[in-house]
Each structure stands twice: as C-alpha cells, then as structure tokens.
DOLOMI-315240 format. One line per field, with one value per residue (C-alpha): residue number from 1; residue in one letter; x, y, z. Coordinates in Angstrom, 2 decimals, m for minus. Example, Ala and Ser with C-alpha at 12.3 -4.5 7.8 and 13.67 -1.06 7.14 Angstrom:
<recs>
num <- c(1 2)
residu <- c(A S)
xx <- c(12.30 13.67)
yy <- c(m4.50 m1.06)
zz <- c(7.80 7.14)
</recs>
This chain:
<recs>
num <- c(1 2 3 4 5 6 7 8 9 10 11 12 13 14 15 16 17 18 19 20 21 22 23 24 25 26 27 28 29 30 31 32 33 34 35 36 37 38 39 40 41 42 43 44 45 46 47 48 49 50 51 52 53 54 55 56 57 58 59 60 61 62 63 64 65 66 67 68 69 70 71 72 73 74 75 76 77 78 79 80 81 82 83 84 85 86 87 88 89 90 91 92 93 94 95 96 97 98 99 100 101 102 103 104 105 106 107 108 109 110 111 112 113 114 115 116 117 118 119 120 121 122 123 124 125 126 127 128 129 130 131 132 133 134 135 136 137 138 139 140 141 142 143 144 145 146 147 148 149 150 151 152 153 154 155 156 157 158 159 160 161 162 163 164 165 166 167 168 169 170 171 172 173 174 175 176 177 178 179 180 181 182 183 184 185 186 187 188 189 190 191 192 193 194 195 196 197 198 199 200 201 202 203 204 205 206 207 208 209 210 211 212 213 214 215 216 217 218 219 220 221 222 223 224 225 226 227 228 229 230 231 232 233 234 235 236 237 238 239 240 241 242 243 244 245 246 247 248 249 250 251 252 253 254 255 256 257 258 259 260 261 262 263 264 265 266 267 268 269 270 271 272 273 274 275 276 277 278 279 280 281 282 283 284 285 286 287 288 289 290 291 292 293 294 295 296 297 298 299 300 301 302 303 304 305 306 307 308 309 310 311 312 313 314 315)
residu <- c(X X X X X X X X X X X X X X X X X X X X X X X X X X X X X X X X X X X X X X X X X X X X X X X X X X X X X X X X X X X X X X X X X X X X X X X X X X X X X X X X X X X X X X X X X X X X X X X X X X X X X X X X X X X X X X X X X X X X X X X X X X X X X X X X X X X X X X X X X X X X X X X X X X X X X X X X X X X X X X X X X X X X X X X X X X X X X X X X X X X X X X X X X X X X X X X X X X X X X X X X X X X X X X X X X X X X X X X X X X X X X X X X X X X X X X X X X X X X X X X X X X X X X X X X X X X X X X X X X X X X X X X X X X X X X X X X X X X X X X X X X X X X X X X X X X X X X X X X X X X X X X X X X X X X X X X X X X X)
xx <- c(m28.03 m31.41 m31.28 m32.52 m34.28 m35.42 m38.85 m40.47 m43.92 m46.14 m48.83 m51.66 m54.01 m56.99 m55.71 m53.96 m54.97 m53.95 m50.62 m50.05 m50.91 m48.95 m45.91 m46.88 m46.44 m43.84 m42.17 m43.82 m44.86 m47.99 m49.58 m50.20 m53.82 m55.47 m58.17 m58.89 m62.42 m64.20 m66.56 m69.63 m68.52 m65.72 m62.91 m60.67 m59.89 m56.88 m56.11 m53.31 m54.50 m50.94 m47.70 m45.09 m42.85 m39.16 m40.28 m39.21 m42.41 m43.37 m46.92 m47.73 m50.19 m50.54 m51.45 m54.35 m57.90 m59.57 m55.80 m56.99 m58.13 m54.90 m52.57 m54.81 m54.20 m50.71 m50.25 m52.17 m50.83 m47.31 m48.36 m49.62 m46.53 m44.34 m46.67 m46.70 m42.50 m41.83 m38.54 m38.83 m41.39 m40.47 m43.73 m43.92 m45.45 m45.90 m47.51 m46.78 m49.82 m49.51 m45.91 m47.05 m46.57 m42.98 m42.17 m43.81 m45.07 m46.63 m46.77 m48.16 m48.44 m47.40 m45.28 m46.92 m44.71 m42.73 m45.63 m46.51 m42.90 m42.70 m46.47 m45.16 m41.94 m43.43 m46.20 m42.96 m41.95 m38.05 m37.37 m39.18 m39.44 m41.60 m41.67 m40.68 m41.18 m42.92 m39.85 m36.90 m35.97 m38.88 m36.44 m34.35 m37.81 m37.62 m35.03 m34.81 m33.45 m35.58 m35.26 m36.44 m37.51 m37.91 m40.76 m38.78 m37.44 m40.72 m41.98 m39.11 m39.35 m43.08 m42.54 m39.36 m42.01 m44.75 m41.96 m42.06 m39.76 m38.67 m39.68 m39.14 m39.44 m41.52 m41.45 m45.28 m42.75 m39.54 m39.32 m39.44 m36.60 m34.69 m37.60 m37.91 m34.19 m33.80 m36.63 m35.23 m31.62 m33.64 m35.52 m32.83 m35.41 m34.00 m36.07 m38.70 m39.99 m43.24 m42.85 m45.84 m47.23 m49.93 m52.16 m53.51 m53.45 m55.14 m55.11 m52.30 m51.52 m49.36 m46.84 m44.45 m42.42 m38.81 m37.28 m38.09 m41.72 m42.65 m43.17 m42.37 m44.09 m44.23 m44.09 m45.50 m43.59 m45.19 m44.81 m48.47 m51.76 m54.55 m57.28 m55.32 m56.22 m52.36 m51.73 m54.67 m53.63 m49.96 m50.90 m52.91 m50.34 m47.90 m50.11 m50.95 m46.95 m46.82 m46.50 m47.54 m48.97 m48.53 m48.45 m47.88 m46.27 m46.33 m45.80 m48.90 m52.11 m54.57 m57.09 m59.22 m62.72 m62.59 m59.51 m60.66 m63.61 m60.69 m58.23 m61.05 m61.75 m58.27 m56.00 m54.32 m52.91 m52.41 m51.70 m49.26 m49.18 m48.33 m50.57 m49.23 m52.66 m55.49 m57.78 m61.18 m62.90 m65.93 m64.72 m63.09 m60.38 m59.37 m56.59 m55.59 m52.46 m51.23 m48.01 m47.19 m44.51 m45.22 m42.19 m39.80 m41.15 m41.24 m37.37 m36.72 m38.17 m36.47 m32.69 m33.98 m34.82 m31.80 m29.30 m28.09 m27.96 m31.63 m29.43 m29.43 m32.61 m32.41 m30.11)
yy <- c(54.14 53.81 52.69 49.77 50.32 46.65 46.67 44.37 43.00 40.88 39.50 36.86 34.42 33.19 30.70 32.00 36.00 36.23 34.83 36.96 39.84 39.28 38.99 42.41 44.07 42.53 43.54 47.02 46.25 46.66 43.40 44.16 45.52 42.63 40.49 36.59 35.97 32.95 32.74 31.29 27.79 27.97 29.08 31.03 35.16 36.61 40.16 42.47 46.23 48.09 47.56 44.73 45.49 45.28 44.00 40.98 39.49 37.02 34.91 33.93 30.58 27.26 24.93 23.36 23.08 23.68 21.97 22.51 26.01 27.04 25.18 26.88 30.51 30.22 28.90 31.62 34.63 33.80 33.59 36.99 38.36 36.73 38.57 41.75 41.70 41.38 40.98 37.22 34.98 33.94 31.36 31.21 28.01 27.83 24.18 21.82 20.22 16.41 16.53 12.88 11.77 12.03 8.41 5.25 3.04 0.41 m0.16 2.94 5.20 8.66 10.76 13.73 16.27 16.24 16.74 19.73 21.49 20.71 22.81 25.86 25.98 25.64 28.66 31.32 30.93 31.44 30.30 28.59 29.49 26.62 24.66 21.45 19.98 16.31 14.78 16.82 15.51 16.88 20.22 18.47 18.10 21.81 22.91 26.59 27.32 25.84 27.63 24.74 26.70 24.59 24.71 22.77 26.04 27.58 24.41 24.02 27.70 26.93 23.60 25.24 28.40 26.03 24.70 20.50 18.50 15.14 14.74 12.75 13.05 10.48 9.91 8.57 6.32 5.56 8.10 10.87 10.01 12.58 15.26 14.01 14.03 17.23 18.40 16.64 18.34 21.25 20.58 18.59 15.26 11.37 9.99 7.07 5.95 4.02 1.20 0.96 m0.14 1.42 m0.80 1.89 5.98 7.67 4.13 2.93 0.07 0.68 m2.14 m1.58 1.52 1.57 3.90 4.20 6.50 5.01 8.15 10.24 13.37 12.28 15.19 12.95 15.46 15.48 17.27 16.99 16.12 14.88 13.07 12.87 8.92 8.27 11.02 9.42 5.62 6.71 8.95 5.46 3.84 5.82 6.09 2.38 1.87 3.98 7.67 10.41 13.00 13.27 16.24 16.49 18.93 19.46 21.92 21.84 20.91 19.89 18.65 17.46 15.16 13.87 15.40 17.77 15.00 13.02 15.05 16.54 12.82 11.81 11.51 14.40 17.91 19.60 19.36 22.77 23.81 26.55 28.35 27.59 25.88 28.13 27.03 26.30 28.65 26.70 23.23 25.16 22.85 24.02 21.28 23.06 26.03 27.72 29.43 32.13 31.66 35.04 36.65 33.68 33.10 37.16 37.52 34.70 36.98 40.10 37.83 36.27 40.09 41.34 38.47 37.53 34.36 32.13 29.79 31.30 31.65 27.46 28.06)
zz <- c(m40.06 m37.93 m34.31 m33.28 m30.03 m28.38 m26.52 m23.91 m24.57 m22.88 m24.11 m22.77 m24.02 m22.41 m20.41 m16.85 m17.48 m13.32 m13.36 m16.57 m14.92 m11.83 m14.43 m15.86 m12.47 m11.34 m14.64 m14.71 m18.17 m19.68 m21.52 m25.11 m26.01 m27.88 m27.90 m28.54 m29.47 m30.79 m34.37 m33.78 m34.97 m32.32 m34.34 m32.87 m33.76 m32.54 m32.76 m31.51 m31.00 m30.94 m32.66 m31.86 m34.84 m33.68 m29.98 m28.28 m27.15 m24.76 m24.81 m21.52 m21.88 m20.03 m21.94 m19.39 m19.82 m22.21 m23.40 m27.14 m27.17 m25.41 m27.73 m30.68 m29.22 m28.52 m31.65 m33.39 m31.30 m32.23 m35.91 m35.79 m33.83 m36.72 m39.73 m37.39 m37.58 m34.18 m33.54 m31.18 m29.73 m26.59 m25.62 m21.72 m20.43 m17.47 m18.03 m21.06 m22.07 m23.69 m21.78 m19.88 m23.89 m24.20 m25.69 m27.21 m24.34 m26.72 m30.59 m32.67 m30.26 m30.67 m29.37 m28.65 m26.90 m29.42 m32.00 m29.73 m30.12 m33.63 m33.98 m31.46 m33.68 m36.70 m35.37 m35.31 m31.54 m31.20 m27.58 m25.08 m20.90 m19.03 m15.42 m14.57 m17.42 m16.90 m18.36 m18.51 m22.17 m23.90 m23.92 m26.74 m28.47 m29.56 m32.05 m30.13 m26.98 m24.12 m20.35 m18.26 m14.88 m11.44 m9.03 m6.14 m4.63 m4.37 m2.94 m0.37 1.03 1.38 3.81 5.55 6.74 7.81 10.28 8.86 11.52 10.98 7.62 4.76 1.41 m0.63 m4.36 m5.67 m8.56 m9.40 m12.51 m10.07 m7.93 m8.92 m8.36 m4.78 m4.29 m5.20 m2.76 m0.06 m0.15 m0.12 2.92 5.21 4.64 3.94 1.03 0.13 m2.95 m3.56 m6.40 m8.33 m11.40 m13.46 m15.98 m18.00 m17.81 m14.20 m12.86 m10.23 m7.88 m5.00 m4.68 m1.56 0.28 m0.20 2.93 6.74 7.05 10.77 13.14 10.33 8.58 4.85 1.91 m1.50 m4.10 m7.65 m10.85 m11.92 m10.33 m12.65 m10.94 m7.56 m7.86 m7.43 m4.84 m2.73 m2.93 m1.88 1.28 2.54 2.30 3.99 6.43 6.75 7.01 10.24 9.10 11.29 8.58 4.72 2.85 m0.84 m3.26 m6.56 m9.32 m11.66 m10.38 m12.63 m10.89 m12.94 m12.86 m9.13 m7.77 m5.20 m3.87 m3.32 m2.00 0.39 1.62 2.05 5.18 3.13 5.50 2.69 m0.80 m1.93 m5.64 m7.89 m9.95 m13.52 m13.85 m12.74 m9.85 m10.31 m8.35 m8.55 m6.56 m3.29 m1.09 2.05 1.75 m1.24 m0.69 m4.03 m4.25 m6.92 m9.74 m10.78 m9.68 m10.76 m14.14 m14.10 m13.23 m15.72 m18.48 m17.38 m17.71 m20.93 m22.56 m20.87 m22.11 m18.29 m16.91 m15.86 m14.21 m11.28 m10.73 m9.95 m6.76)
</recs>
C-alpha cells in the first residue's frame, strides 16, 4: 500500500494578492505558482504552474470589486484544482460578495447568496472559511461545512489600545444588535441602537436613538461599509443628540463611489476596518485605520488542515 502524504497549498486570485501573502508567511507556505490572465474579450484564463494532486488547497479571494471577475476566478481556480485531483478546496473569503441578498424583500426578487453558494459548490469547493458573514444564516446556504470567522475581536483589541473611556457602543439598525452587543461585552461599553428605515438600497433615514449617548464617546459598529451614506447620517446624529466623539468599526470596508469624500467630511475620528477588502490606494483617508486578519484567517487555516478546533479562535 502507498502512503498518503497530505500537503498544504495556498493559492491566490487576483483579488487581495497582500492579505494572501501575509497568510503565506504567517503559514511559512509558499502560494502555488500560477497565473490568472484575461483573453482579449475579457474572458478569464486560469492556470496552475506546479502540481496540487493529493493537496488540500486553499483559494484565498474576496469577492469585492471588480465583484464579478473575483466570483469568475474563484470559481474557475477551484475547477481546475478539482480536474488537477487535488485532494480539497477549501475557498477562503475573506468577504462574501452579494451577502446583503440573503432573502426576498419584495415579490420576485432573488435570493442571491444563496445563488452564490450554490455556484462555489457546484465549482468543486469542499468547505468554506469567511468573516462575519452579513447575515449569519447565509452559512446554511452552503451544503459543506462553513467556518464563519469573527472580526469583533480584532476590532475590540484595536479600541481597548487606543485607550476609549466612557464609551458606548452604537448599532447603525436594529439587525445588527447582536453585532454591537457582542462588541460591547468586549469593550466594557452599554449599548444604543439607531432605528431607521431605508426606502431603497444605499439610501437611509435616521428615525430616533434608543440608549443614553449624552457626554459619551460613541463606537457606530458595522459589518460592511458601501457608500458610507448610512455611517455618515448616524455619526450626525449622535452627535446632534449630545455625543462627545464617534468612531466607527467595521469588518469589510467597501468603500465604494463617495465613501471616502464622505467619511473625510464627516464629524467622523476615525473609521477602523480590516483589510478583507483591499484599500484603494488611489482615494487616501487619514480617518481611515486598517487592521490585519492575516494572522487569524492564517491560524484558522493551519486548525482547518490540521483537523483542531477554529472555535477558539472566536474567544
């Protein structure tokens, strides 16, 4: 009888090549030699320059802009690791495009997140890692295991070193109670929640505060920021309502048409993401701190290739 001897691989699309290399140190692991190019019409050529046959391989790729091109590459690098016979597909997402359409809103409307895991299923993936997920459901989307990482602990080490006092933490809408709850326990801060209604997609109305903010430092925690329209509206009024400073937090920023114009021209300190969406280097923010999941989402790979538990890793 032959051995079977497992091997790590990492490999990386085009979308967050920084954070994927960050993982590879961490990791001490090499990414796989390939290269994704584009024919002249725009489709899109993968190919993989050494051999994966046997290997348990994991694709590092957000899934932000250009959100279509990413989903395409991920899609066909794990075909090609499937035809190459390696032995899993572990897709690591650090952000889950078309995650804000989890559920029908209004007649015929799609659900979209769950087309999405049907498509990276389908492609030959056999296990999913991501972070903070826009809805926490969309894990039972996937019919493979799911490990659902969380950005709050990052986040809360962050506003612990930068010495916050007398703080408390706000939630921009009722859905994300739970995210701000969880933040606060983190950080020792009581909790607010802004009640708002939104007419149509980007576009929010501020309706009242529900929790004390007078006097207070006010941390607006987030999963995503788009257009930082929402984010914006809420620090006014927090501020209008007697707050002393408002920061905001948030896992995956975005950022996308007028974001940093309007985070650079709000009463914003600071707005402190992660990099599972890479920066535009062309629109600098000195409001703007990133934080690193590189060595979380890189420990997180190292349990799931050793067979230990990722739990931990939430603590």
């Amino acid at each position: 009888m032959v051995a079977c001897h497992r091997k790590l691989k990492l490999m990386t699309g085009t979308s967050n090549t920084e954070l994927a290399q960050e993982i590879s140190d961490v990791l001490g692991t090499p990414l796989v030699k390939s290269a994704v190019t584009r024919f002249s019409d725009g489709e899109i050529r993968v190919q993989i320059f050494e051999t994966v046959r046997g290997a348990d391989v994991f694709v590092i790729q957000s899934l932000g802009s250009p959100v279509h091109d990413n989903i395409m590459e991920l899609l066909i690098m794990a075909d090609a690791l499937r035809r190459a016979s390696a032995r899993s597909v572990t897709a690591v997402i650090p952000y889950y495009g078309y995650a804000r359409q989890d559920r029908k809103s209004s007649s015929r409307e799609p659900i979209t997140a769950k087309l999405l895991a049907n498509l990276i299923v389908t492609a030959g993936v056999n296990r999913v890692l991501t972070l903070d997920l826009h809805a926490p459901q969309i894990q039972g989307f996937f019919d493979i295991p799911v490990d659902h990482m969380l950005g709050a602990p990052l986040l809360a080490d962050y506003l612990k070193d930068i010495g916050l006092s007398d703080c408390v933490v706000v939630s921009p809408d009722v859905g994300g109670v739970s995210r701000a709850r969880a933040l606060a326990e983190r950080i020792g801060a009581t909790l607010a929640i802004i009640d708002k209604r939104r007419p149509k997609p980007n576009v929010s109305e501020v309706m009242h505060i529900i929790g004390d903010v007078q006097g207070k430092v006010c941390v607006l925690v987030d999963d995503i920021i788009d257009t930082a329209g929402t984010l914006c509206q809420a620090a006014d009024a927090l501020m209008a309502h007697g707050a002393k400073e408002v920061y905001a937090a948030c896992s995956h920023g975005v950022l996308s048409g007028p974001a940093i114009e309007r985070i650079n021209g709000s009463c914003l300190q600071q707005v402190v993401i992660t990099n599972s969406v890479p920066r535009d280097l062309n629109s600098p923010c000195d409001k703007v701190k990133v934080i690193s999941v590189g060595q979380m989402m890189a420990e997180a790979i190292r349990r799931i290739y050793e067979e230990l538990s990722v739990s931990i890793l939430f603590n």
